[in-house]
C-alpha positions in Angstrom: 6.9 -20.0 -8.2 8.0 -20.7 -4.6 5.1 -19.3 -1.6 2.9 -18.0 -4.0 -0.9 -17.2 -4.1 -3.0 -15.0 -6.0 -6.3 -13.1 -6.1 -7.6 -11.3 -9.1 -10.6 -9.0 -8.0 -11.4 -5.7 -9.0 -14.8 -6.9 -11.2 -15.6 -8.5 -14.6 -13.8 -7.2 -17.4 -15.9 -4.5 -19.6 -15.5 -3.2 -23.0 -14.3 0.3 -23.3 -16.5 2.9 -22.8 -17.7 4.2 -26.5 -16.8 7.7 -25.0 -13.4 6.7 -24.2 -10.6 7.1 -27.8 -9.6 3.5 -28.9 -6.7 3.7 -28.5 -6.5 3.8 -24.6 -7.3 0.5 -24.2 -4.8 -0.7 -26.7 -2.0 1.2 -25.2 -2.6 -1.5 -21.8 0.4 -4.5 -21.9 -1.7 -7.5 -22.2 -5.0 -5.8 -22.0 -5.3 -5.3 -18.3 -3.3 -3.6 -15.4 -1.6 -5.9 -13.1 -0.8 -4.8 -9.3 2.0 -6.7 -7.3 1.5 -7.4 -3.3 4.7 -8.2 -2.6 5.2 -8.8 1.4 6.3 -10.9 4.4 3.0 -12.9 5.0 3.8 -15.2 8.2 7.0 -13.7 9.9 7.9 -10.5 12.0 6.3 -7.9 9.5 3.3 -9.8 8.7 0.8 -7.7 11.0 2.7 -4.1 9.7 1.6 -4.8 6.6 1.0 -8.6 5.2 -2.2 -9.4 4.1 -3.5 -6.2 5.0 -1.8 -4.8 2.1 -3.6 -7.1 0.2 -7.0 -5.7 1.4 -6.3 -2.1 1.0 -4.9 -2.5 -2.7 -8.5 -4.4 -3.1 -10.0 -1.2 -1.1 -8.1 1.2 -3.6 -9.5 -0.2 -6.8 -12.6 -1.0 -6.1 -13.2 2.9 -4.9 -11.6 3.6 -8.2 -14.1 1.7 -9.6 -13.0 -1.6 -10.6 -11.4 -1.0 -14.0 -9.2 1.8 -15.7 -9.3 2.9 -18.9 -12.3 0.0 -19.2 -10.4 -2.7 -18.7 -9.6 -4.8 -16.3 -7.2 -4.3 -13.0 -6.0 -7.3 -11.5 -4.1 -7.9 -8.0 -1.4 -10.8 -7.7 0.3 -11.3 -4.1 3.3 -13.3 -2.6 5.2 -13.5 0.4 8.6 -12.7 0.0 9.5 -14.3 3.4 12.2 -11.5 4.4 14.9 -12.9 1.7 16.0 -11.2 -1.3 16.5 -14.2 -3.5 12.8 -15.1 -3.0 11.5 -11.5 -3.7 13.4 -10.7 -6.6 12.6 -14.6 -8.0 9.1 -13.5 -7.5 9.2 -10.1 -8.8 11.4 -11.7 -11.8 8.1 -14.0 -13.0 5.9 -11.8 -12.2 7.2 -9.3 -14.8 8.3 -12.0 -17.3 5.4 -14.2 -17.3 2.8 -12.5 -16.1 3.0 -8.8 -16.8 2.7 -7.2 -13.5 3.1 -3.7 -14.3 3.7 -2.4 -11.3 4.8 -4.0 -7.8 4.1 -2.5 -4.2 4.8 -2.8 -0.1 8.2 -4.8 -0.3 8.4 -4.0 3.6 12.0 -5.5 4.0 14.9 -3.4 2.7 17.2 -5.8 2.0 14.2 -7.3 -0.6 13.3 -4.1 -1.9 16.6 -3.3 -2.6 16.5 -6.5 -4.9 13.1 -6.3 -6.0 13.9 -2.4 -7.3 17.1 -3.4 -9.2 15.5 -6.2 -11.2 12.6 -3.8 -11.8 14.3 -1.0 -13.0 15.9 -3.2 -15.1 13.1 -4.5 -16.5 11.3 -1.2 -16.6 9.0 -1.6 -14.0 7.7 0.7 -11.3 8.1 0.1 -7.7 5.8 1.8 -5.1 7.7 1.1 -1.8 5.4 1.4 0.9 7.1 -0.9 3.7 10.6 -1.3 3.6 12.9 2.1 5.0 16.4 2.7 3.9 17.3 5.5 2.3 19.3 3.9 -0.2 16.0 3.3 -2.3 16.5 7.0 -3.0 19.8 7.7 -2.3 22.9 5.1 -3.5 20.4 2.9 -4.9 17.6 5.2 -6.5 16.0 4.3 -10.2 14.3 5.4 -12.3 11.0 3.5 -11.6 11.4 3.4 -7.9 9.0 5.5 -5.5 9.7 5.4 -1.4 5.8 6.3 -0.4 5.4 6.5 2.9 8.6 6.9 5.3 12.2 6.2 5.0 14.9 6.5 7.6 15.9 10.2 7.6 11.9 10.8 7.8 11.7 8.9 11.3 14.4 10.4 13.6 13.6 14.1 12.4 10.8 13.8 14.7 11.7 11.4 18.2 15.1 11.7 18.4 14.9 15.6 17.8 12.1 15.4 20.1 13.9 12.9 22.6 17.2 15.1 22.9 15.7 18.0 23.3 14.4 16.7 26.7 17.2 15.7 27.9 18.1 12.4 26.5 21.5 13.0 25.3 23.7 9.8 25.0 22.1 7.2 23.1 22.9 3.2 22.8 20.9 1.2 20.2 19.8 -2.2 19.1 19.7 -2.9 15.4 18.3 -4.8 13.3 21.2 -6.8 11.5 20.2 -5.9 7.7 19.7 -3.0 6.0 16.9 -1.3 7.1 18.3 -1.7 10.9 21.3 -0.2 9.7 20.2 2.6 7.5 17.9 3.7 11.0 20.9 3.9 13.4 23.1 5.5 11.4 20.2 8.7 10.2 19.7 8.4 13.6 23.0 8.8 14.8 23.1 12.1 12.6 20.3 13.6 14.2 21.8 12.9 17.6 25.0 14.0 16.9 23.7 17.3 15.2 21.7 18.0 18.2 24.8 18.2 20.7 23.7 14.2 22.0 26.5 11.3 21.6 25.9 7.7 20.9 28.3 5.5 23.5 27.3 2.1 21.6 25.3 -0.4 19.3 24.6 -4.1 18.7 23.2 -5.8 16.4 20.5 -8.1 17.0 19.3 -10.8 13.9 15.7 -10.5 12.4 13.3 -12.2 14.2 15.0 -13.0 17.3 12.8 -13.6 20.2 15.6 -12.9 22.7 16.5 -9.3 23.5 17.6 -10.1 27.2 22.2 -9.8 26.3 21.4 -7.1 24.4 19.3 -5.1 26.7 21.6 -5.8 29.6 24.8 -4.4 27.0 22.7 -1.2 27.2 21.7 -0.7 30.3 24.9 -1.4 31.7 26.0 1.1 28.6 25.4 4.6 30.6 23.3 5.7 28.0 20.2 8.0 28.5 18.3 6.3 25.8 18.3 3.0 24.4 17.4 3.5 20.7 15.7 0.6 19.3 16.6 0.3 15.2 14.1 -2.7 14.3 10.0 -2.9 13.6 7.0 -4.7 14.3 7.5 -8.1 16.5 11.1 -7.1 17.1 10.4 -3.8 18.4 7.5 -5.5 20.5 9.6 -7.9 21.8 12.8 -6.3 22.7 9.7 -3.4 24.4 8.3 -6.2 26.3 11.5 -7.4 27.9 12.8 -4.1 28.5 9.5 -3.8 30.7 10.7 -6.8 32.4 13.9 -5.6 33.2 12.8 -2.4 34.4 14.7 -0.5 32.3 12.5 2.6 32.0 11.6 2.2 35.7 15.2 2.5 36.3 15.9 6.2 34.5 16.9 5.3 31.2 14.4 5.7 28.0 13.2 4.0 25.3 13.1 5.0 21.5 11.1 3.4 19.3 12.5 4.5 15.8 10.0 2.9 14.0 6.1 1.8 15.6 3.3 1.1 14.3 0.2 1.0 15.6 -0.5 -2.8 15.7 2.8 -3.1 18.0 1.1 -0.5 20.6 -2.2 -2.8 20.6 0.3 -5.8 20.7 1.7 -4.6 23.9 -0.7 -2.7 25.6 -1.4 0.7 27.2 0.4 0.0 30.5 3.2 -1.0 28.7 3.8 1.6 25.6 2.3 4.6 27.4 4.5 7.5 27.0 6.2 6.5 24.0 6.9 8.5 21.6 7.6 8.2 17.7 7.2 9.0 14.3 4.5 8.3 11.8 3.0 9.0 8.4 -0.9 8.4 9.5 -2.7 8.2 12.4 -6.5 6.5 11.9 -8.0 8.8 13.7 -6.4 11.8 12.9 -9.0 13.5 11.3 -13.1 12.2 10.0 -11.8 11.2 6.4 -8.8 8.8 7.4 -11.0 7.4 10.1 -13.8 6.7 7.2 -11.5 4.6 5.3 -10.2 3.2 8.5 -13.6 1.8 10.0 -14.2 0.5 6.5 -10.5 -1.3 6.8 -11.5 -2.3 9.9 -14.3 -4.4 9.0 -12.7 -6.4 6.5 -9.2 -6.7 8.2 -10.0 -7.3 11.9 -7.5 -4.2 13.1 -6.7 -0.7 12.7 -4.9 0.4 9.8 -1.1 0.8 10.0 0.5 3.9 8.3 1.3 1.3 5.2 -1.7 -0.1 4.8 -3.0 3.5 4.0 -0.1 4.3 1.9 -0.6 1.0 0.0 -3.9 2.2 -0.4 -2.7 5.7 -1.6 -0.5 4.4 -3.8 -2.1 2.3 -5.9 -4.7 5.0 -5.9 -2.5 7.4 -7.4 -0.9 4.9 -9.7 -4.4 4.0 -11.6 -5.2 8.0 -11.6 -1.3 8.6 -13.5 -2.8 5.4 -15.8 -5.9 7.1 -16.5 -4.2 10.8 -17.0 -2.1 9.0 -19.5 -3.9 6.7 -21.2 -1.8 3.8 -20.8 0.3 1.7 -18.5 3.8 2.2 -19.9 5.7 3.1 -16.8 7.8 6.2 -18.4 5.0 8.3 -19.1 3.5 6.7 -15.9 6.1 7.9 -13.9 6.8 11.0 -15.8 2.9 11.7 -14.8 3.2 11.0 -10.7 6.2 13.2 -10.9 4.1 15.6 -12.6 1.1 15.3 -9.9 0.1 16.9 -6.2 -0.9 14.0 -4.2 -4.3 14.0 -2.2 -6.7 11.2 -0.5 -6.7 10.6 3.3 -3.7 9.7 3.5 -1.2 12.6 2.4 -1.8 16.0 1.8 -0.1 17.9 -0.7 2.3 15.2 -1.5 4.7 15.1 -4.3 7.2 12.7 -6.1 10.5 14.0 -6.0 13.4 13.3 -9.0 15.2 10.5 -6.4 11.6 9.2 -5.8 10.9 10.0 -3.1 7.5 10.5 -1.9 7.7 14.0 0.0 4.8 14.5 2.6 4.1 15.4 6.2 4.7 13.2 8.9 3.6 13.1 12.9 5.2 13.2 16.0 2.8 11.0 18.0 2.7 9.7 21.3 0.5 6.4 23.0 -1.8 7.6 25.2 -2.3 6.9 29.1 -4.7 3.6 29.9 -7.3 6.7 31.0 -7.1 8.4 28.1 -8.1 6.0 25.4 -11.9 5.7 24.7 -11.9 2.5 22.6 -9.9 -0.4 21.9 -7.9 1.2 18.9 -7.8 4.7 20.0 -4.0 4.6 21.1 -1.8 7.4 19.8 -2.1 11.6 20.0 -0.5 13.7 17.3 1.9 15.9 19.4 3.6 18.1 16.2 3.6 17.5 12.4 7.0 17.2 10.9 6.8 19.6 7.6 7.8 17.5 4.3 10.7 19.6 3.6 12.4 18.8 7.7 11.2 15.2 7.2 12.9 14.4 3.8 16.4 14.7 2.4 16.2 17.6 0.6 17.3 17.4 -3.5 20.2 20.1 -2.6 22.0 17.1 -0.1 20.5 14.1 -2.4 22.8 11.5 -3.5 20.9 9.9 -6.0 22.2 10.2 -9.3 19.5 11.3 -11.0 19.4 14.4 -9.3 23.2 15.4 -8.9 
């Protein structure tokens, strides 16, 4: 299989507990559950999530102990490289030959698109915890596919409602030319527009370019008040950086991050991102429990947790606990069970899995804190409001998603 390497942990296998029936362990496809890492290892998502997925799916089932339902739980990874033909080729052998049961991050919509078609067709949950169109619940929804931890109606609720009501009324952004980059400017757009604001313009920029400067100059020369940026991790840090260099902000007009994380803020520094504002599921620090698990993260990763590493995490979490409930791994009662289940760790509160699969919880209005105000390396971001689940999320009333309507 092309860019592939994998890493079973989790513990030796053990024989079933003689308190547990016999039948739970036989109702396990090939005697064992199989987890799929699936994400961009070397290119412009690879900090945001990468090989830190990998670490906190280890994290998640060695707290759950190691095996389920006595047997064995078993983590394979790849990277999909940010194309669709390679994640769905990946995600297609995994299932066939190798019984993955049930596949996680995908952060790259344009692959998890792919990755959640073949898998719904082949019966197999997805547990998206990286990629961000809506179409994974909306146009496009399954089935077997859960959006876990943000999509893009979840992110402008909070900084452009934020952002236009200060003032910032007529936006101009930069996308990202898939669709993830367009799904963001267009919720985005909605919000704007909904709040009185106008947009005067857009371009799209490729994946992974390390120029931003004809774009940039196409929005500052654009009148806007705010130049909306529709991309993610080295993008968004590079097309930041050079807007510093152009004096953009300096000048009168803002920037909107519509989606950072917090490896981007460390990326660029204090004196760089302080000020901005923008939307998140988790925040390490937010409270003594997430920044538990974080230190522990920490140690074994190098660098703060990103809002998907704790919702991979979280995921396979509540994945092995639906197993457990059920007694086995076939993903209908699997996925009847999450549906059925209030979702709690460090990570989400009071979370629940809606019909279009969408993972409906609380996110954050957060901003990077002055140089002044930070009292260690990692301590970057404030919480300035939380975004109630039921504002954050497209509601099952305006859903799309065939399953629902």
């Amino acid at each position: 299989m092309l860019n592939k390497w994998t890493k079973g942990i989790a513990g030796a296998v053990g024989l079933a507990s003689l308190a547990l029936p016999l039948t739970s362990a036989a109702e396990l496809s090939d005697d064992k559950v199989k987890i799929g890492v699936l994400s961009d290892m070397s290119g412009v998502y690879k900090s945001l999530e990468g090989p830190g997925a990998v670490i906190a799916a280890e994290m998640a089932i060695e707290d759950f102990g190691g095996t389920v339902l006595g047997k064995e739980i078993e983590i394979i990874s790849a990277d999909h490289q940010n194309k669709p033909d390679i994640g769905a080729s990946t995600a297609r052998e995994w299932i066939d030959a190798e019984d993955v049961d049930m596949i996680t991050a995908l952060d790259n919509s344009s692959v998890a698109l792919a990755v959640q078609g073949l898998a719904n067709d082949k019966k197999i949950i997805t547990m998206n915890t990286g990629a961000g169109t809506t179409a994974l619940t909306e146009e496009q929804c399954t089935p077997y596919g859960i959006h876990y931890v943000y999509d893009t109606h979840a992110l402008p609720v909070g900084t452009a409602t934020a952002i236009v009501q200060n003032g910032g009324k007529k936006w101009f952004f930069i996308t990202a030319d898939y669709a993830f980059g367009h799904s963001l400017t267009d919720n985005t757009s909605e919000v704007v527009k909904n709040l009185g604001g106008e947009v005067v313009g857009n371009v799209n920029a490729p994946l992974g370019t390390n120029d931003f400067s004809s774009y940039l100059i196409q929005a500052q020369s654009s009148g806007a008040d705010v130049i909306g940026l529709s991309n993610a991790g080295q993008d968004t840090v590079n097309a930041i950086k050079q807007a510093n260099q152009f004096r953009i902000v300096q000048s009168g007009q803002k920037l909107a991050g519509m989606l950072v994380f917090i490896t981007d803020i460390q990326s660029m520094g204090l004196e760089t991102a302080q000020g901005l504002q923008f939307t998140s599921a988790f925040v390490w620090n937010q409270d003594e429990e997430a920044e538990a698990w974080s230190r522990k993260f920490y140690d074994r990763h190098g660098a703060m947790p990103t809002m998907v590493h704790a919702g991979v995490y979280s995921a396979v979490t509540h994945y092995l606990e639906a197993v457990k409930a059920v007694e086995s791994d076939d993903s209908d009662k699997v996925r009847e069970k999450l549906g059925e289940m209030t979702l709690n760790d460090f990570f989400v509160k009071d979370g629940t899995i809606a019909p279009n699969g969408s993972m409906l919880h609380d996110m954050y209005l957060v901003e990077v804190k002055k140089p002044d105000e930070s009292t260690e390396e990692w301590d970057l971001l404030k919480v300035v409001s939380t975004i109630p689940a039921e504002e954050a999320y497209i509601t099952m009333e305006e859903t799309k998603c065939a399953l629902v309507n």
